[in-house]
Each structure stands twice: as structure tokens, then as C-alpha cells.
DOMI-818887 format. One line per field, with one value per residue (C-alpha): residue number from 1; residue in three letters; chain; x, y, z. Coordinates in steps of 0.2 Angstrom, whole numbers, padded with zeros to 4 digits. Each point is the difference from the previous one (the first is absolute). Layout:
lumba	[NUM_...];
gumar	[ALA_...];
kedren	[A_...];
x	[X_...];
y	[Y_...];
z	[Z_...];
This chain:
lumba	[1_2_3_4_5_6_7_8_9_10_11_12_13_14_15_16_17_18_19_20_21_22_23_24_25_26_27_28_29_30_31_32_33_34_35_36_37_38_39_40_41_42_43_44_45_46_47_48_49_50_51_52_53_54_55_56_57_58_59_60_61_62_63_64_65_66_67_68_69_70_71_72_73_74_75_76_77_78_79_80_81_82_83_84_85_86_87_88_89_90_91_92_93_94_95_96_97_98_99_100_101_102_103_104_105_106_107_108_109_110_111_112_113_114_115_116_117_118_119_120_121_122_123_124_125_126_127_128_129_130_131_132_133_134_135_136_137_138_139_140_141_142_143_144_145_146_147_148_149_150_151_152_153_154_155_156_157_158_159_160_161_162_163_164_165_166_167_168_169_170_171_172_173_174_175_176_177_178_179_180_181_182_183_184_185_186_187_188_189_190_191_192_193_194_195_196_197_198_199_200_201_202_203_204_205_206_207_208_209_210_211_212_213_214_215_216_217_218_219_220_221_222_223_224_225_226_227_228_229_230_231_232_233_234_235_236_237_238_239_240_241_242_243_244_245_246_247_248_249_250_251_252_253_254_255_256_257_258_259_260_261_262_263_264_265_266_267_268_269_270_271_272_273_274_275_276_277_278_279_280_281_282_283_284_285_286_287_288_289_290_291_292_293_294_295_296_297_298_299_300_301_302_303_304_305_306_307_308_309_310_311_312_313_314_315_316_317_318_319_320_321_322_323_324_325_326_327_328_329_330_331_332_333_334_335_336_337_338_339_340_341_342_343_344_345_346_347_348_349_350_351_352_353_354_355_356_357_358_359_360_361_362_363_364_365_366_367_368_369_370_371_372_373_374_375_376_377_378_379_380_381_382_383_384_385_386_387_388_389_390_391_392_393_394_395_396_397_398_399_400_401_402_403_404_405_406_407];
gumar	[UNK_UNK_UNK_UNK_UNK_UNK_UNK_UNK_UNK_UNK_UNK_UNK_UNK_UNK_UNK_UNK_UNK_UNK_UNK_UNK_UNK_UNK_UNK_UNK_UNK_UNK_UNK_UNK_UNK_UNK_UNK_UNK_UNK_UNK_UNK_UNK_UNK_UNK_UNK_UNK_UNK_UNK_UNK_UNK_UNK_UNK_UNK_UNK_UNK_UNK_UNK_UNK_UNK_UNK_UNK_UNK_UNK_UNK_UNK_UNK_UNK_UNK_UNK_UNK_UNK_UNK_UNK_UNK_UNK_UNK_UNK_UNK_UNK_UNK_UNK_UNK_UNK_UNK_UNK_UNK_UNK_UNK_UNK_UNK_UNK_UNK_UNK_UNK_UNK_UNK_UNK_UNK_UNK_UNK_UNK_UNK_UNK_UNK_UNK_UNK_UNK_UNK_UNK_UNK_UNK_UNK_UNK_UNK_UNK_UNK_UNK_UNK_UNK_UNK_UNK_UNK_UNK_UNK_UNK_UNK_UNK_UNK_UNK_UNK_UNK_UNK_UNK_UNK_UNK_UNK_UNK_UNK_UNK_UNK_UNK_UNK_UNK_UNK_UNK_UNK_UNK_UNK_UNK_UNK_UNK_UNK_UNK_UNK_UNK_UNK_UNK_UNK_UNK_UNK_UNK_UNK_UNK_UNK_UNK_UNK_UNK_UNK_UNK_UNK_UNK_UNK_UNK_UNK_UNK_UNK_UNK_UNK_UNK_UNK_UNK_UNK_UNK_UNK_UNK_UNK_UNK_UNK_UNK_UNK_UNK_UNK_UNK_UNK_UNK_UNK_UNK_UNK_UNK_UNK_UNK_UNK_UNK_UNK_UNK_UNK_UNK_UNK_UNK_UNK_UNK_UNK_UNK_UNK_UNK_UNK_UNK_UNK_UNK_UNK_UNK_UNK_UNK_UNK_UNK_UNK_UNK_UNK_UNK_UNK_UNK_UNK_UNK_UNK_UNK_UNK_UNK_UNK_UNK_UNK_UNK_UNK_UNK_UNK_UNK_UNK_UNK_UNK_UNK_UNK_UNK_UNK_UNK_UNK_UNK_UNK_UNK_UNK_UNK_UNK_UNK_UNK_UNK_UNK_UNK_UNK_UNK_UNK_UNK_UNK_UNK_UNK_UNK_UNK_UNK_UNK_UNK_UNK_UNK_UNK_UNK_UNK_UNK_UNK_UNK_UNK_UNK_UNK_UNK_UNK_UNK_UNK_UNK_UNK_UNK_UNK_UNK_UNK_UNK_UNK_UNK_UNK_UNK_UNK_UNK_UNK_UNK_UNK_UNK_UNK_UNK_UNK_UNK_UNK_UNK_UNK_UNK_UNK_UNK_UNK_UNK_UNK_UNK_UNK_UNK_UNK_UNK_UNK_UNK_UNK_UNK_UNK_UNK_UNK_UNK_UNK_UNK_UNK_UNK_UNK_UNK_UNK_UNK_UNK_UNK_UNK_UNK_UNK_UNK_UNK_UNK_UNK_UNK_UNK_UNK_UNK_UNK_UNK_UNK_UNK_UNK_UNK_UNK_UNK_UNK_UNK_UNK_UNK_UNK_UNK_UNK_UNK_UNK_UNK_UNK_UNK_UNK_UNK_UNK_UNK_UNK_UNK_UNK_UNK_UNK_UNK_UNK_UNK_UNK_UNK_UNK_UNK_UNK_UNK_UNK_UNK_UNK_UNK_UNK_UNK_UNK_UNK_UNK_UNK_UNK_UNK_UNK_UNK_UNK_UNK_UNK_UNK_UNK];
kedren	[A_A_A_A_A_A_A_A_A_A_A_A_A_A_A_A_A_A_A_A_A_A_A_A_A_A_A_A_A_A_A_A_A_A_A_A_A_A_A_A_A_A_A_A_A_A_A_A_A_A_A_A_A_A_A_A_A_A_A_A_A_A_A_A_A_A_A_A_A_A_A_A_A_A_A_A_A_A_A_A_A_A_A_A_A_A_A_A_A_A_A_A_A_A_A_A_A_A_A_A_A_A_A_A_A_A_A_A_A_A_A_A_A_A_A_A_A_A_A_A_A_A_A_A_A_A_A_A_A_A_A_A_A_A_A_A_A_A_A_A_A_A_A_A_A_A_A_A_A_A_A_A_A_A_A_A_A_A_A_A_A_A_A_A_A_A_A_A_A_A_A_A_A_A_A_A_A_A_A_A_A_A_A_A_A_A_A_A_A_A_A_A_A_A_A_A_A_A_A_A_A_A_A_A_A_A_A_A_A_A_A_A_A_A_A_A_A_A_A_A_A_A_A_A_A_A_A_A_A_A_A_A_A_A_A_A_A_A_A_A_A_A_A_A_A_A_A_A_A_A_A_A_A_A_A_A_A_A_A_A_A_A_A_A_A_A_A_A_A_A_A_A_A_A_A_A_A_A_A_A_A_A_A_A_A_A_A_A_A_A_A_A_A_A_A_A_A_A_A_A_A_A_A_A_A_A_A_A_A_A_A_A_A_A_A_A_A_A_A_A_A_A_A_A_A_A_A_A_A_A_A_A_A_A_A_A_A_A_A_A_A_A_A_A_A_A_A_A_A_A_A_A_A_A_A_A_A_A_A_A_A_A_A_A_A_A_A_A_A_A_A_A_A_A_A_A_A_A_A_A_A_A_A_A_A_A_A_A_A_A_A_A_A_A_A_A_A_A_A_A_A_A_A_A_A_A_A];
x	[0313_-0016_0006_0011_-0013_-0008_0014_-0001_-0008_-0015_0007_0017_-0012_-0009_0015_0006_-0018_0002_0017_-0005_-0016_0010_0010_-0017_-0006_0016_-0003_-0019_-0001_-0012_-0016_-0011_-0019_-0010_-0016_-0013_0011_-0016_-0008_0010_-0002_-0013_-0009_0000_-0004_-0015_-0006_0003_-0008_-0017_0003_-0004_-0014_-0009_0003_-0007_0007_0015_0005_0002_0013_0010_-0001_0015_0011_-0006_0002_0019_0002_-0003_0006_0012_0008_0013_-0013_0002_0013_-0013_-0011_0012_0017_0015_0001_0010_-0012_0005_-0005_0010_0017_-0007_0002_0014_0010_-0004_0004_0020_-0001_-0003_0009_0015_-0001_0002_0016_0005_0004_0000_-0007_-0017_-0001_0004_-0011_-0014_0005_-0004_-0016_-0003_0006_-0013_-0014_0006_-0003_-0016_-0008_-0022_0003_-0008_-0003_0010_0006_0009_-0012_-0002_-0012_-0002_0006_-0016_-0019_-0008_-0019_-0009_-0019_0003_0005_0016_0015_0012_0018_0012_-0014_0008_-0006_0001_0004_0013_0010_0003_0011_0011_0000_0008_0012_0005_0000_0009_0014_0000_0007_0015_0006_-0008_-0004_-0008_-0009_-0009_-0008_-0004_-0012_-0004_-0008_-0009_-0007_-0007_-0008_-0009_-0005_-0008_-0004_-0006_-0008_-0014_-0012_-0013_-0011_-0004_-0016_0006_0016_0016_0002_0003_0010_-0001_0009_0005_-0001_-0020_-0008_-0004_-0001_-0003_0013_0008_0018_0002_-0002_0009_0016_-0003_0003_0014_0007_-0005_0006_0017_0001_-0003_0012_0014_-0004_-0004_-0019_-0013_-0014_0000_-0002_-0014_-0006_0005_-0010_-0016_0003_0007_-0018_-0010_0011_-0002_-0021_0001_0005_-0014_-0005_0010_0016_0002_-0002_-0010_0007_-0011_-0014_-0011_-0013_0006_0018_0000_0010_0016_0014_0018_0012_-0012_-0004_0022_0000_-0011_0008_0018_-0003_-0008_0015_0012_-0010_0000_0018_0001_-0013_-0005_-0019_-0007_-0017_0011_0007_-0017_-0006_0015_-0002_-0016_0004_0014_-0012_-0013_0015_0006_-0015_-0008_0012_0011_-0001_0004_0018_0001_0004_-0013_-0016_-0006_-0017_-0007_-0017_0003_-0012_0002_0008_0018_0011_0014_0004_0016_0007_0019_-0007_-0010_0015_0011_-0011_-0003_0018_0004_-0014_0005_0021_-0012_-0009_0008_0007_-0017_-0006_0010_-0017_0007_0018_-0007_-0010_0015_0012_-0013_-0003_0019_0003_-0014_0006_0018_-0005_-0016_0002_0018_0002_0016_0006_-0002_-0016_-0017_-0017_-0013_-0015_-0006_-0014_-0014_0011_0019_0008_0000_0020_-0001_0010_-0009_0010_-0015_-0007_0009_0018_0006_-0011_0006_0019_-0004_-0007_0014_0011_-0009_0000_0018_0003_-0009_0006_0018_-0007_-0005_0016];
y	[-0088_0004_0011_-0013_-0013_0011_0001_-0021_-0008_-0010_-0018_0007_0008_-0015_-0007_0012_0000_-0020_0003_0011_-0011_-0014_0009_0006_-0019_-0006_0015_-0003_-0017_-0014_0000_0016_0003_-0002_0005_-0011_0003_0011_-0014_-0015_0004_-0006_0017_0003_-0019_0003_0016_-0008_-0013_0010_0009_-0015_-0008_0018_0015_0014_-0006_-0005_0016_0009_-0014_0000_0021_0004_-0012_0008_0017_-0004_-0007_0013_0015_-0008_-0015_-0003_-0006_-0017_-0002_-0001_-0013_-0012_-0005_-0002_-0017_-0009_-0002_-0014_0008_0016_-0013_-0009_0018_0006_-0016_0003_0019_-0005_-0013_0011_0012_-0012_-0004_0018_0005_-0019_0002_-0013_0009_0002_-0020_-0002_0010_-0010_-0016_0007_0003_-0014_-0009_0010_-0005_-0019_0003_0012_-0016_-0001_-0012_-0018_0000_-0016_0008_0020_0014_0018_0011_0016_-0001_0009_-0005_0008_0005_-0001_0000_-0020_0001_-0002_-0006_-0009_0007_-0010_-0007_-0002_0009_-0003_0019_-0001_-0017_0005_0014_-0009_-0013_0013_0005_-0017_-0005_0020_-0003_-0021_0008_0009_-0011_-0019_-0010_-0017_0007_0014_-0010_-0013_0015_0005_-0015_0000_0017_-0008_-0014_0011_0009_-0015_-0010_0012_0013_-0006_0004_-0001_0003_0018_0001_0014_-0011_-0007_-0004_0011_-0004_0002_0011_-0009_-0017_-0005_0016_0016_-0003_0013_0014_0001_0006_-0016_-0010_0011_-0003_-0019_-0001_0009_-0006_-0019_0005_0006_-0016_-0012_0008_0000_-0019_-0006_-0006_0004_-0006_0018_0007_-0007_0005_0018_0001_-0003_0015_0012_-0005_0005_0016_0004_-0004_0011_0017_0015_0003_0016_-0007_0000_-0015_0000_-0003_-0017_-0008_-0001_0012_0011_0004_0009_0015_0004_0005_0002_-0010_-0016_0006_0000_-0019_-0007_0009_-0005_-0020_0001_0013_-0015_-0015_0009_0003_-0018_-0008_0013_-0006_0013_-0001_0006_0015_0004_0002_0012_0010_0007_-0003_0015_0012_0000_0000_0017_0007_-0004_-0002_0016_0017_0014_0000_-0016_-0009_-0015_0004_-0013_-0005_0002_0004_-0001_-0010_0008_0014_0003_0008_0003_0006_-0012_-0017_-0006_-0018_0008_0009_-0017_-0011_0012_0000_-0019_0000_0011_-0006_-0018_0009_0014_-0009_-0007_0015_0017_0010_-0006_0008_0017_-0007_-0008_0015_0013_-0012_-0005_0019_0004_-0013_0008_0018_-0002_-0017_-0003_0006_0009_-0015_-0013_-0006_0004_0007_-0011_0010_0017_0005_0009_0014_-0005_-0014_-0018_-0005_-0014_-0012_-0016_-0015_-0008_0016_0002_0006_-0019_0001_0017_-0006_-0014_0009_0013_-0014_-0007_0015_0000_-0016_0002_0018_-0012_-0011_0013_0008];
z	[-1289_-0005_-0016_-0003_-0002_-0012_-0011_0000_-0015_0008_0002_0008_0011_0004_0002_0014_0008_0000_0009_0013_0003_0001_0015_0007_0002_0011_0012_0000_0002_-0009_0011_-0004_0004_-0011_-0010_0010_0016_0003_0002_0002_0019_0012_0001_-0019_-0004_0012_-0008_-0018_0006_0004_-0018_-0007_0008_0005_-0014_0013_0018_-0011_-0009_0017_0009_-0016_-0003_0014_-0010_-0018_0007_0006_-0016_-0011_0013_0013_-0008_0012_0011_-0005_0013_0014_-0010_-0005_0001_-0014_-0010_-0012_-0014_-0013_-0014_0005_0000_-0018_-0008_0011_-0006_-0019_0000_0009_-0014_-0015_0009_0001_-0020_-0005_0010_0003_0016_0014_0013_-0008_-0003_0017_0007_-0015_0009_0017_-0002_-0008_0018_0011_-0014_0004_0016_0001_-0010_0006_0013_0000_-0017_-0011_-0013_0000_0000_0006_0005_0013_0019_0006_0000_-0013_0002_-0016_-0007_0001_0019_0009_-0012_0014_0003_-0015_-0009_-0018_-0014_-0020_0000_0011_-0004_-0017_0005_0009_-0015_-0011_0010_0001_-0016_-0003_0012_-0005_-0017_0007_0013_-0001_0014_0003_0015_-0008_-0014_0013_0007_-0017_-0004_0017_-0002_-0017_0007_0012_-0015_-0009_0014_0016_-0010_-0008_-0015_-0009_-0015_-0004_-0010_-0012_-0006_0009_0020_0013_0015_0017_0010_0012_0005_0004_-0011_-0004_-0021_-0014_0006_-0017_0006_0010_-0018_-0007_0012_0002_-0020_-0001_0012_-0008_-0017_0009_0007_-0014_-0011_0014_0007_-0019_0009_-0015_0012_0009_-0014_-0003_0016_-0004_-0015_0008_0013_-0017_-0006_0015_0000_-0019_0004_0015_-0011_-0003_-0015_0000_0004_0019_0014_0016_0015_-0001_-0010_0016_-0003_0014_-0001_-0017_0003_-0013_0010_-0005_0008_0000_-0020_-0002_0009_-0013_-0015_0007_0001_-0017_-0007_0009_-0008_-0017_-0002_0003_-0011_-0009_0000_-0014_0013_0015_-0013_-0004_0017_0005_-0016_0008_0017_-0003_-0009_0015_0013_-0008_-0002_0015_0013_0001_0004_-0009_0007_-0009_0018_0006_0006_0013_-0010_-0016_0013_0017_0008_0019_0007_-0005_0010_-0009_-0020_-0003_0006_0000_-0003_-0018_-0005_0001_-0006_-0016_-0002_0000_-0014_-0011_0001_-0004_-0015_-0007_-0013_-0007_0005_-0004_0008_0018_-0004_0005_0015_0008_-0001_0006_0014_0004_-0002_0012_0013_0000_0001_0013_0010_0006_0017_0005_0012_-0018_0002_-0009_0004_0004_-0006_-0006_0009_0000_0011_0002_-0001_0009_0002_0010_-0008_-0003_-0008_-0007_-0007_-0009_0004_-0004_-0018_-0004_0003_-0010_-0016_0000_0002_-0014_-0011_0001_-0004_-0016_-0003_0001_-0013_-0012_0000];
């Protein structure tokens, strides 16, 4: 099979590894652990907990869950148990849909439309309008982020596949809850004036303002909105966020995490979710500003955030102790950018078939699905829906679709 594969041109083999992933995913199911399933438990919650509040009493609780993570992986198991994760479905239900555009078949939209149920129904409870977020508590610098609280980062996601799935097969229903998830967008997430230009958004409803990704998705999102519901007024409300998020890039091209003073670190994935919304607001404005800002926004990201492989390096500078070399989640977000951007810029081309190349030949497990991580030693093959084997089906998926359209 193997030699065969190698005989394949590169989307035919992305499209057998999409078939046999597909496969992979009925037998496997659609609840996985999960990154934070470390710590989405009462013990790691506890220990993350401490990490947070007492660095030296802290780094000891949380070094047995560090040490499993980079040496024994499969450990999460006794942490944590699996979970459907919302986001996971969004991507799962737009890699069946673009999967379903390039061979037309009826199984892959149907498929599309049932995750599209399970995302009605996996909706953050007691909240008025649809929104999603993680089904776990998640421990953070800011505290203890409830179980289902709804985030801008999140809700987006399910948006587009929405809006994606909307296209093929339209239903009065689905752009009912389109038009819910935008009013939590403009009326539960709040914002406020950044002082360097624009307004940033909160990241979920009652604060946490100035992480530049979460503006970055609330006005792509808007902009996506307006134009399909004909609302100019969320537009408007999406220009202030492109603003704060055109304010918030480094003189040297790249974006911080977030304009607070501590969370300055340049990391890949995070770096990819604020070039994609601008790529997706660009191709449908085409705001000479927004062009500007991804013009050197791709020359630091492939200067600084590769290795001399050419696959993604986590940060440009880490800013703690890494414990592994490679990340699904970077090498599917830096595809779903460059099949965005290749066209404006040819430079990305040759990143996104050394990466696609490298996913093929290195990440795909012999049962269809993909690594998780290169460590420092080995591999982490735990399959985790949410990082990333739903985002790297997705950007093959995608990729395919556009290698489709170029033909």
C-alpha cells in the first residue's frame, strides 16, 4: 500500500488518506481525550490550579502531568475521560462537506448534516441565543472557566460550518441558529476601545479583552455574516475588531498572543488564527490595509516559525519548557492558510506541499488516523478530536477541494 501511495500524485494521496481517515473515524468514534484532558480533571485542575497562584509549590503538582505528556501520552486516560468537543464536530462537519463537493457524493453531506445535529444539540446551556464552547472546566491564569461557557473562538467555528453546509443543502432552521450565534457575537461578547486603534472583543461573555485572535475571529465571522444576511451594521462592528487587530501587529510583522503586557509570546497556531480571519476578510473586501498587514505577516511567519524541515515549529521563542518539536494542530492550521493565501502569495506554494507532503509520509498512522505530536523522544498517538485530528481532516479536505478548483 505504502509503495503504492508513493506512486500517487500528492492530492490523490490526500485523497486516499482522507478515505481511509474517514473509515478510521466510524470505528473510533466521535468523543476522544483531549489536550487539557491532563487537566480538565479534579486532580489536574487542582495542581493547575496551584501553578497559577504559587509558581514554586505549583511546578511540582503540575510536573507528573508534564512528564506524562512529553514521555507517556497515553496517560491521559487516567486523568480524564473522552468528550464530544464542539469545535471538533464544527471542522468534522466542514471537512465531509468539502469532502462531499469534490466527489459529489451523498454520504459525505450526510454525514456534514450529522454533525451539524450533535452541534444543535451540544449548544452552552442557559444561554438565549446558540453558542458553543468546551465541555470541561478550564483552569486559566484568570481562574476557573466553567464547563460550556461560550467562547468568541469557539462559536465561530460552528458558524462556518453552518453557513458552509447552509450552501449545499439549505434549511430555515440552520440560518435560524446562524443568526443566533451572531447575536451572541454582537450582543454577549462585548468590547471596548483599544488605545492603539480599533476595539477588541471579549472572549467570552463578561471579559477577558485584548486577546487579538478572539477579534480576529468575532470579524470574520461578522463580516461572513453581513454579507450572507445583507446586515451592513455587523460590519461595522467588524471593522472596529480588524482595527484593534491591524493595531495589535509587531513592528516586524508578527502578533502577540494579546496586548496585555504579559501574554506576548508568538506561537504558530494562534499566529495562523489571526492571519486566516484577516486572509478570509480580505478575499471578501479586499481592504488594501488588511493586504498590507498579511504581506508582512507572511514573511515573518516563514522566517520565524519553521524548522529546517520546513514543517511548523511551535514558537517563534518559546516562552516555557516545550516538550515536543512538532504539533498536528500547527501543521493543519499552516495548511488551511496557505490553500487561503497561495494565490496572493506564490512563496506559500512551497510551504504547503512540504507540509502536506510531510503529514503523508510522517503522521498517518497505519489504522487512518494521524499523529498527535513529535516529541522530544517518540511520538504522542493519542487521538485527540480537538487537537487536531478534526482540523487536520479539515485542511486536507480543504486542500483538496481547492487542488479540485484549480484543475
Amino acid at each position: 500500500m505504502a509503495a503504492a501511495q508513493n506512486n500517487l500524485s500528492l492530492p490523490d494521496h490526500v485523497a486516499v488518506t482522507l478515505t481511509n481517515f474517514t473509515g478510521w473515524l466510524e470505528n473510533y468514534g466521535e468523543v476522544s481525550w483531549d489536550h487539557q484532558s491532563f487537566f480538565a480533571g479534579p486532580l489536574g485542575r487542582r495542581a493547575k490550579g496551584l501553578y497559577y497562584k504559587n509558581k514554586l509549590l505549583g511546578t511540582a503538582a503540575v510536573a507528573p502531568m508534564i512528564f506524562c505528556e512529553a514521555f507517556f501520552p497515553a496517560a491521559r486516560r487516567l486523568f480524564h475521560q473522552p468528550m464530544r468537543l464542539p469545535i471538533a464536530d464544527a471542522h468534522f462537519a466542514m471537512g465531509f462537506a468539502f469532502l462531499h463537493e469534490v466527489t459529489a457524493q451523498p454520504a459525505y453531506l450526510t454525514t456534514a448534516v450529522h454533525f451539524l445535529d450533535e452541534l444543535k444539540a451540544s449548544r452552552s446551556p442557559g444561554f438565549e441565543n446558540y453558542c458553543w464552547g468546551y465541555p470541561f472546566d478550564w483552569v486559566t491564569r484568570n481562574g476557573v472557566l466553567a464547563a460550556h461557557t461560550p467562547f468568541i473562538t469557539t462559536t465561530p467555528y460552528v458558524f462556518e460550518a453552518f453557513l458552509q453546509v447552509q450552501k449545499l443543502q439549505p434549511r430555515d432552521q440552520w440560518k435560524e441558529i446562524m443568526a443566533s450565534a451572531v447575536r451572541y457575537a454582537t450582543d454577549d461578547i462585548k468590547e471596548q476601545p483599544f488605545p492603539g486603534g480599533g476595539n477588541t472583543c471579549s472572549y467570552m461573555p463578561g471579559g477577558e479583552f485584548n486577546v487579538v485572535n478572539a477579534s480576529a475571529y468575532r470579524a470574520t465571522m461578522l463580516v461572513s455574516a453581513a454579507k450572507f444576511f445583507g446586515n451592513g451594521d455587523w460590519s461595522k462592528i467588524a471593522a472596529g475588531n480588524v482595527d484593534f487587530v491591524l493595531a495589535a501587529q509587531n513592528a516586524d510583522g508578527s502578533w502577540p498572543y494579546a496586548k496585555d503586557g504579559v501574554r506576548d509570546f508568538v506561537d504558530h497556531f494562534h499566529t495562523c488564527f489571526v492571519m486566516k480571519a484577516l486572509a478570509k476578510i480580505f478575499l471578501q473586501n479586499s481592504d488594501p490595509r488588511v493586504l498590507a498587514a498579511l504581506t508582512k505577516g507572511v514573511d515573518y511567519y516563514i522566517k520565524n516559525l519553521f524548522s529546517e524541515d520546513g514543517m511548523p515549529r511551535p514558537f517563534s521563542k518559546a516562552p516555557r519548557l516545550t516538550v515536543y518539536k512538532c504539533e498536528l494542530y500547527d501543521c493543519a492550521e499552516c495548511i488551511n492558510l496557505c490553500v487561503l493565501l497561495h494565490r496572493q502569495f506564490p512563496q506559500l506554494q512551497k510551504t504547503l506541499e512540504t507540509v502536506v507532503a510531510g503529514i503523508l509520509k510522517n503522521w498517518v498512522k497505519r489504522d487512518g488516523s494521524f499523529r498527535s505530536r513529535k516529541l522530544l523522544l517518540g511520538w504522542d498517538n493519542v487521538p485527540m478530536h480537538r487537537w487536531a485530528q478534526s482540523q487536520m481532516f479539515r485542511a486536507l479536505a480543504f486542500y483538496l477541494h481547492d487542488e479540485k478548483l484549480r484543475a
